[in-house]
Structure formats: structure tokens, C-alpha cells
C-alpha positions in Angstrom: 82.4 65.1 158.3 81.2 62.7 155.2 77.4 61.5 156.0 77.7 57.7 156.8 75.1 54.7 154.6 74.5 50.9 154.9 77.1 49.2 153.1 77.4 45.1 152.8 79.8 42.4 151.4 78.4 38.8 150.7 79.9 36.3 149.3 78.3 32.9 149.2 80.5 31.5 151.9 79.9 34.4 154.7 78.5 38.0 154.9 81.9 39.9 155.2 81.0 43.5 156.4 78.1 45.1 157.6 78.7 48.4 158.9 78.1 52.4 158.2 80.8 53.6 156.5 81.5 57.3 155.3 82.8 55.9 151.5 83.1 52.6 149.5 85.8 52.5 146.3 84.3 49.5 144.5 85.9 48.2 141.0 83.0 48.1 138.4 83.1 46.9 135.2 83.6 50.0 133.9 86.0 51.5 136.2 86.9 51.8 140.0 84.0 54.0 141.1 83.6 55.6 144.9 80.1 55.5 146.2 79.2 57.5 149.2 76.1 58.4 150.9 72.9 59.8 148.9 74.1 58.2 145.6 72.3 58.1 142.5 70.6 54.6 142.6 72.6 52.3 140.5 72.9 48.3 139.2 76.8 47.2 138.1 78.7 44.6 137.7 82.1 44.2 139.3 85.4 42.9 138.2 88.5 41.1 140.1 90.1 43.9 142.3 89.9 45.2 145.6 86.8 47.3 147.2 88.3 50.0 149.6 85.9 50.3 152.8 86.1 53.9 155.0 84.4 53.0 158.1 82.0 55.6 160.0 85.0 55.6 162.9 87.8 56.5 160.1 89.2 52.9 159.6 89.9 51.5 156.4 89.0 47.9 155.4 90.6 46.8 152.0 89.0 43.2 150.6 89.7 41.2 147.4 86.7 40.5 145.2 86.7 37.9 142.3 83.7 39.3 140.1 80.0 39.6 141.2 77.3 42.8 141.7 76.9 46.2 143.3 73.6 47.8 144.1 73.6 50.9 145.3 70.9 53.2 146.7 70.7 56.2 148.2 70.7 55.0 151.6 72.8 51.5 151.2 75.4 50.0 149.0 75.6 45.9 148.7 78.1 43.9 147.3 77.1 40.6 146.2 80.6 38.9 145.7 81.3 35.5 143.3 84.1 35.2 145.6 85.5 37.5 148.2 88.2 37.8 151.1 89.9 40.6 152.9 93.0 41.3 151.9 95.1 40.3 154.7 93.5 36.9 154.3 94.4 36.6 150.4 95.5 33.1 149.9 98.3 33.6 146.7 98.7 30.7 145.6 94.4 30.1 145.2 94.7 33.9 143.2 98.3 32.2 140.9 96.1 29.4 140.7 93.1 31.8 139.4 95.6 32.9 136.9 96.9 29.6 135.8 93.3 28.6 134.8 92.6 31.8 133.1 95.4 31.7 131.0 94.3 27.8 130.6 90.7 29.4 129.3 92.3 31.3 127.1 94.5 28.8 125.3 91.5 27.1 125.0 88.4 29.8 123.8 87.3 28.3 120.6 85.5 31.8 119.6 86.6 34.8 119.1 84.0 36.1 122.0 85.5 33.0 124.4 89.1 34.8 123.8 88.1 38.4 124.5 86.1 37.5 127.8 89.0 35.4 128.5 91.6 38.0 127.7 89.8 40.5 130.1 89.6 38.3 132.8 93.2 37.1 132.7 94.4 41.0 132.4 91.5 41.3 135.5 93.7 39.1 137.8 96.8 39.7 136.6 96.3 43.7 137.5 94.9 42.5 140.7 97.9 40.5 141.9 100.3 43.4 140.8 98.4 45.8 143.3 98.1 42.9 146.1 101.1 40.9 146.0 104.4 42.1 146.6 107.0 42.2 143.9 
């Protein structure tokens, strides 16, 4: 049986989760990366997508995360959330709306750097509401 750690989810609103889970599958910016217990200690950023919780009793929690931070020890794992909800919760029309004003950020970046960020976080969302929204 996996060795349980700490893990928490914050958002500004509301602290989420705090419970020992067994594994945490958290979107970073450079990929969707699984932490579990004794982990290399590590700082990341995270994008729009879902963090997949395994709970110490086998459960599994999914929540939708808008952006925000991940620090990770060896013995805990927190997630400091922009904006965060679980996923049976997921209001559509707020993440269409999210959409709607990223493609509005786009149409507007005045910099080439303004339209890549822009680009990335549109594609961000828009990935996100293929894998949580039905067809």
C-alpha cells in the first residue's frame, strides 16, 4: 500500500482539502506531474486543469484549478490556487465566460509577449473544458 503525506488545496475563497492522501496528479506548468509521498522538494507553478486527489481510504477527488502554486516537500504537498472548485461544482458558463475573455485578451495583446501568454492561456482553458465538459 502507497505511504500516505499532507496534501492541501487553498484558494482565496476557502481551504478545499486537507487530508492524507496516497497520490496527487497536479497540472504544472510544464506538464501534469504526480507527487506522492517522500518527493523531491519542489516550487512550480500550475496551469488551468484539473488536480486528481487519491485519498489515504482509496477515494478519488478530482477539482478544477485556474492557475496558482505547488510546493511540495517530502512530507506535504500545497496547492495555493488563483481560483479553484471541485469538479462537480464547475460552474460552465463562469469557465465559457473565462474563455470569452481570454480570447478577448488575445484580440487585444498589443506585444508580441501579451499574445503568446495570451495564446497559452486561451489553449489552457480551452483543453480544460474539452476534458470537463461534455461534448
Amino acid at each position: 500500500m502507497a505511504e500516505a503525506f499532507h496534501f492541501e488545496l487553498v484558494s482565496p475563497e476557502r481551504l478545499l482539502l486537507s487530508a492524507e492522501v496516497t497520490e496527487v496528479v497536479i497540472p504544472g506548468s510544464e506538464g501534469y506531474m504526480t507527487v506522492m509521498a517522500r518527493h523531491a522538494p519542489l516550487m512550480t507553478t500550475i496551469k488551468p486543469g484539473v488536480i486528481q486527489v487519491k485519498l489515504s481510504d482509496g477515494k478519488q477527488e478530482s477539482y478544477v484549478v485556474f492557475g496558482g502554486f505547488a510546493d511540495i516537500s517530502q512530507e506535504a504537498c500545497t496547492v495555493l490556487a488563483e481560483s479553484a472548485v471541485h469538479v462537480d461544482d464547475l460552474n460552465r458558463d463562469e469557465l465559457r465566460n473565462r474563455i470569452q475573455g481570454a480570447r478577448d485578451d488575445l484580440d487585444g495583446a498589443a506585444t508580441h509577449e501579451q499574445r503568446t501568454k495570451a495564446e497559452q492561456f486561451l489553449h489552457q482553458l480551452m483543453t480544460l473544458e474539452g476534458s470537463v465538459l461534455p461534448a
